[in-house]
ZARO-84755 format. One record per residue: residue number from 1; residue in one letter; z, x, y of N, C-alpha, C, O in turn. Coordinates in Angstrom, 3 decimals, always signed. Layout:
ZARO-84755
> NUM,A,Z,X,Y,Z,X,Y,Z,X,Y,Z,X,Y
...
//
This chain:
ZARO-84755
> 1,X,+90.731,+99.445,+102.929,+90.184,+99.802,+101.662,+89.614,+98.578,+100.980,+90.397,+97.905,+100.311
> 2,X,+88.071,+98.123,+101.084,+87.720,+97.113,+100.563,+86.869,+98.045,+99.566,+86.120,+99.002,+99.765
> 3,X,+87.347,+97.287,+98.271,+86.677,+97.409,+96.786,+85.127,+96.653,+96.995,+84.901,+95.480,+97.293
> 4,X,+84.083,+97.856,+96.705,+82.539,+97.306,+96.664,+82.947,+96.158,+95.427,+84.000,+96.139,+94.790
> 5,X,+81.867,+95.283,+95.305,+81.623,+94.152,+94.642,+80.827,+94.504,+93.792,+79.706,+94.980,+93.974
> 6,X,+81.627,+94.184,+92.326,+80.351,+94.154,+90.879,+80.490,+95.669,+90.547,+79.488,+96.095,+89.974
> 7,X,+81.297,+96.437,+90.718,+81.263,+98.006,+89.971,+82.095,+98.094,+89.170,+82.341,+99.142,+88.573
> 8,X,+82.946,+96.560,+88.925,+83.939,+96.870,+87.995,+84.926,+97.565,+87.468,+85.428,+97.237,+86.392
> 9,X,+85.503,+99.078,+88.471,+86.354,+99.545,+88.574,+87.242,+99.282,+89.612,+88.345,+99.817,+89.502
> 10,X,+87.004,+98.480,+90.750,+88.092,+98.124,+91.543,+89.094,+98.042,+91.285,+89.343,+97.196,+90.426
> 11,X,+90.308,+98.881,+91.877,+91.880,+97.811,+91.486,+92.008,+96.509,+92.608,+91.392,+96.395,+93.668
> 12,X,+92.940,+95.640,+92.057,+93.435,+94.896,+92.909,+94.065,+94.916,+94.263,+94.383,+96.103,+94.339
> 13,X,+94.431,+94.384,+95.332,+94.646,+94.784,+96.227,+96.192,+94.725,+96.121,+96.766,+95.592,+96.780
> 14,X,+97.075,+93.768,+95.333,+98.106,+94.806,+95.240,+98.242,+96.000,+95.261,+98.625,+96.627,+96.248
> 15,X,+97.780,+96.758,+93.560,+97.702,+97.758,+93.511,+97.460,+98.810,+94.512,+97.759,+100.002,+94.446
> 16,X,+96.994,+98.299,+95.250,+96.415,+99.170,+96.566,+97.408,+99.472,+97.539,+97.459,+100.526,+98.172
> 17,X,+98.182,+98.533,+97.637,+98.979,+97.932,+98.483,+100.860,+98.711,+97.542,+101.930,+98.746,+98.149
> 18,X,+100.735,+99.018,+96.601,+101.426,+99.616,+96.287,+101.687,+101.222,+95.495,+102.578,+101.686,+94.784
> 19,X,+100.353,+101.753,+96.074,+100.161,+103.098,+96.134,+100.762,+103.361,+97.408,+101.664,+104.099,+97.805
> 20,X,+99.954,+102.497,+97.945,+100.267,+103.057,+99.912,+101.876,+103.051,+99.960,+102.351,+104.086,+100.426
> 21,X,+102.627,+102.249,+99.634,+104.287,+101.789,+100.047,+104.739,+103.023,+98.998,+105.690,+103.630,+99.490
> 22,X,+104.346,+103.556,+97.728,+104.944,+104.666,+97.276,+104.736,+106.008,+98.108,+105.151,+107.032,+97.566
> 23,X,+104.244,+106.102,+99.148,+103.946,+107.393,+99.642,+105.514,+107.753,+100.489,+106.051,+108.860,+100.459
> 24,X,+106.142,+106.357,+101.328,+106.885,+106.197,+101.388,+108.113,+106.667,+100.929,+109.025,+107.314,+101.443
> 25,X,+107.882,+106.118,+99.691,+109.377,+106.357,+99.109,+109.290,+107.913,+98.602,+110.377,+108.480,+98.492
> 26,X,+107.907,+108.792,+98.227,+107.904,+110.128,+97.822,+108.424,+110.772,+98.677,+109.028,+111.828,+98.487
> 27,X,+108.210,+110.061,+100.040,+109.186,+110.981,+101.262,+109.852,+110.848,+101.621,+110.095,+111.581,+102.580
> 28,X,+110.784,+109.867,+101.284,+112.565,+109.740,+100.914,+112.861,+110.940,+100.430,+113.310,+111.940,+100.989
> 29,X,+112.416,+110.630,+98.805,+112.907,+111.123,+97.452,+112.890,+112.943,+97.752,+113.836,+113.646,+97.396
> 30,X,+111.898,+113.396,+98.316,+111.421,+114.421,+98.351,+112.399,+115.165,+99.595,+112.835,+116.311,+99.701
> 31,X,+112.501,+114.112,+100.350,+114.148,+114.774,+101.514,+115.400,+114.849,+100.978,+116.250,+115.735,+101.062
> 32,X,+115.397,+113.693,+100.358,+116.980,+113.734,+99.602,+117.385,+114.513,+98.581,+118.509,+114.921,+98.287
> 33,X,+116.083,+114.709,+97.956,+116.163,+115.964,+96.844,+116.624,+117.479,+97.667,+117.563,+118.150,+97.239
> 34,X,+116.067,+117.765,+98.519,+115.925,+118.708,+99.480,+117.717,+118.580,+99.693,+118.537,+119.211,+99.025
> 35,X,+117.908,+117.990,+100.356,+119.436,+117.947,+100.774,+119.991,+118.004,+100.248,+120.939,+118.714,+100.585
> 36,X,+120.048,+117.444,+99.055,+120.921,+117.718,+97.810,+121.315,+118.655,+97.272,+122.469,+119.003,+97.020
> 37,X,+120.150,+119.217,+97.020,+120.332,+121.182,+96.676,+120.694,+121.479,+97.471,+121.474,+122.390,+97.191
> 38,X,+120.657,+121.245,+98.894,+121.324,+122.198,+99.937,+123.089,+122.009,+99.930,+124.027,+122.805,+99.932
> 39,X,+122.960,+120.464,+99.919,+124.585,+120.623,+99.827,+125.136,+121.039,+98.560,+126.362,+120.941,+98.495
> 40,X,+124.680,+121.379,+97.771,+125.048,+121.541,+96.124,+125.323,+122.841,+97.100,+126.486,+123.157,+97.350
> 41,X,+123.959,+123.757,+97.770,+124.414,+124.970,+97.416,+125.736,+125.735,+98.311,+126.483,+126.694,+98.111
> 42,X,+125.507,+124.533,+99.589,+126.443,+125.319,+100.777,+128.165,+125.058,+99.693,+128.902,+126.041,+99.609
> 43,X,+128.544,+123.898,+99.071,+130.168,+123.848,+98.627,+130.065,+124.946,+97.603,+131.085,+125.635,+97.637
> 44,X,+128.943,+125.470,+96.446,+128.859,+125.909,+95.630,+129.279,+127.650,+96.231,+130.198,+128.304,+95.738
> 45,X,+128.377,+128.153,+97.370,+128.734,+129.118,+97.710,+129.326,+129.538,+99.058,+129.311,+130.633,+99.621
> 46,X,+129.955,+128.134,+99.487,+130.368,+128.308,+101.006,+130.056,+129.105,+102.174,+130.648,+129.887,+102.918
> 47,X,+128.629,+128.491,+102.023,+127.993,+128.867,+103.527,+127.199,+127.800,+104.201,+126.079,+127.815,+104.712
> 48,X,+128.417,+126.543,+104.005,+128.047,+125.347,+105.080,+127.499,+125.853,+106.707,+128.005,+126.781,+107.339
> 49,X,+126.653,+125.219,+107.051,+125.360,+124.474,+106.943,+123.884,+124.929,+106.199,+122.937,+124.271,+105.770
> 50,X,+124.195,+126.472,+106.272,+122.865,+126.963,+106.135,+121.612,+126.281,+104.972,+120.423,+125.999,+105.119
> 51,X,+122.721,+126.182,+103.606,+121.367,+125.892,+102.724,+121.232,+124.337,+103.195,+120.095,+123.864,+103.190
> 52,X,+122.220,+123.594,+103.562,+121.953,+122.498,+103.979,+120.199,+122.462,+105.181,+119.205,+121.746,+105.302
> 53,X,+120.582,+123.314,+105.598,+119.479,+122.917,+106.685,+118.279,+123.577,+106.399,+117.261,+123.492,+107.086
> 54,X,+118.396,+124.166,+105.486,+117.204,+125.615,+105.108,+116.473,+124.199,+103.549,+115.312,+124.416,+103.202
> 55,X,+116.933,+123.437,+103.101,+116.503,+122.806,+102.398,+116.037,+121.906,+102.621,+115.004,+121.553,+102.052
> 56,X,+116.675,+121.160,+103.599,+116.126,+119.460,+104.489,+115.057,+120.112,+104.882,+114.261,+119.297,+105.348
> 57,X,+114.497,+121.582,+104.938,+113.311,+121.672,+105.741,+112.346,+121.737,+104.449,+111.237,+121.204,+104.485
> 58,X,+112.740,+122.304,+103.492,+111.988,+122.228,+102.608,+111.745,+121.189,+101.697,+110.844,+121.243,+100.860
> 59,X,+112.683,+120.042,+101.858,+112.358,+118.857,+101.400,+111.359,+118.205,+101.808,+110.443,+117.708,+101.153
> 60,X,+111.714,+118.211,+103.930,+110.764,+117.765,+105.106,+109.023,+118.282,+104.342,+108.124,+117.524,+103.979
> 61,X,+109.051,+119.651,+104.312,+107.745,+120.057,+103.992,+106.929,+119.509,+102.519,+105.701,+119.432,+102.484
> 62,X,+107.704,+119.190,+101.470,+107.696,+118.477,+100.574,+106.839,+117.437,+100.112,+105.951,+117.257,+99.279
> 63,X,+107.749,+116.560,+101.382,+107.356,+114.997,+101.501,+106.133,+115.051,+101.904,+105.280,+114.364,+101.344
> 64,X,+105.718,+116.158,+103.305,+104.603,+116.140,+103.794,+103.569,+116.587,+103.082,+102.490,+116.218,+103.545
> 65,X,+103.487,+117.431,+101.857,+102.653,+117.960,+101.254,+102.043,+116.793,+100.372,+100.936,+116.922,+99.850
> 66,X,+102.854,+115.583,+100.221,+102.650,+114.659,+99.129,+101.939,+113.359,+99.520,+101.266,+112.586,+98.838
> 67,X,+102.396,+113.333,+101.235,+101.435,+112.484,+101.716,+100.354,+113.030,+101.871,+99.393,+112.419,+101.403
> 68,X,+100.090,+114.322,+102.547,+98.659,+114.877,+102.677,+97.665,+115.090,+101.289,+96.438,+115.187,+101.298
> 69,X,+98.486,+115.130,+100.211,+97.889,+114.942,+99.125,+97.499,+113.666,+98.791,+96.343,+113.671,+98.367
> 70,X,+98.121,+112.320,+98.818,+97.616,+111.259,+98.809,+96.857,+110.363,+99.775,+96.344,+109.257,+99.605
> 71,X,+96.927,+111.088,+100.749,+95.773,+110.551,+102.126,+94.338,+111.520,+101.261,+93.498,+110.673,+100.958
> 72,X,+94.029,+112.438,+100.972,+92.964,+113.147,+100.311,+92.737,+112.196,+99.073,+91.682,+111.562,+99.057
> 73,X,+93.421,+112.075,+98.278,+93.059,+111.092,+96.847,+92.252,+109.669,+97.762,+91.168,+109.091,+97.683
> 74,X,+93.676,+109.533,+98.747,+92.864,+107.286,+99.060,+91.156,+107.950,+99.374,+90.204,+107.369,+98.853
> 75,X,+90.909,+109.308,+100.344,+89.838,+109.403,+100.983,+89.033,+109.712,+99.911,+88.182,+108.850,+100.129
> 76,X,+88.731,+110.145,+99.149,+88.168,+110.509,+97.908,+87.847,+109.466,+96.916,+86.967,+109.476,+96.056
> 77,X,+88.676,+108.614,+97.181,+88.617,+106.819,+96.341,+87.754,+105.961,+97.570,+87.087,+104.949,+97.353
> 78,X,+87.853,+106.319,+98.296,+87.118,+105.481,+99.235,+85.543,+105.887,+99.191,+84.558,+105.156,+99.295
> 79,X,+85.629,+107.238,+99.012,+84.315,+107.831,+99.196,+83.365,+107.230,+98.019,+82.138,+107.131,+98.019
> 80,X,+84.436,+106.806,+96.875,+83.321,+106.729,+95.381,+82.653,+105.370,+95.566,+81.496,+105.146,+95.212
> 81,X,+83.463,+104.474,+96.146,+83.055,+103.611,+96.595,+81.870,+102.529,+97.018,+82.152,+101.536,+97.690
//
C-alpha cells in the first residue's frame, strides 16, 4: 500500500501498518466472544458441549466476516489512490 504523492490525504505508514495488525486481533476478539457465550450457555443450561461448539462456529464466522470486510475497505482505499 504505497500512498500516491502530493494528494494530501495519505495516512502514514504506521497507521497502515496498524489497521492491518487490528484485523488480527478482531479475530481473536470475535472467537472468544463466540466461546464465551457458548460456555455461559452450556453451565447456564447444561448442555455441555453443544452451545460451546455451535458458538466457536459462530464466532469463527464472525471473525471471518470482519476480515473480508476489511480486505474490501484496504481494496477500495487502494483504488482511490
Amino acid at each position: 500500500m504505497i500512498a500516491a504523492v502530493g494528494t494530501g490525504d495519505e495516512r502514514p505508514a504506521w497507521a497502515q501498518y496498524l489497521s492491518n495488525a487490528s484485523i488480527g486481533i478482531e479475530m481473536g476478539a470475535a472467537l472468544a466472544v463466540g466461546m464465551g457465550i457458548g460456555w455461559f450457555l452450556d453451565r447456564t443450561f447444561g448442555t455441555k458441549p453443544w452451545c460451546l461448539v455451535i458458538f466457536t462456529g459462530f464466532g469463527i464466522a464472525a471473525g471471518f466476516l470482519n476480515v473480508i470486510r476489511a480486505a474490501r475497505k484496504a481494496a477500495a482505499d487502494e483504488d482511490q489512490l
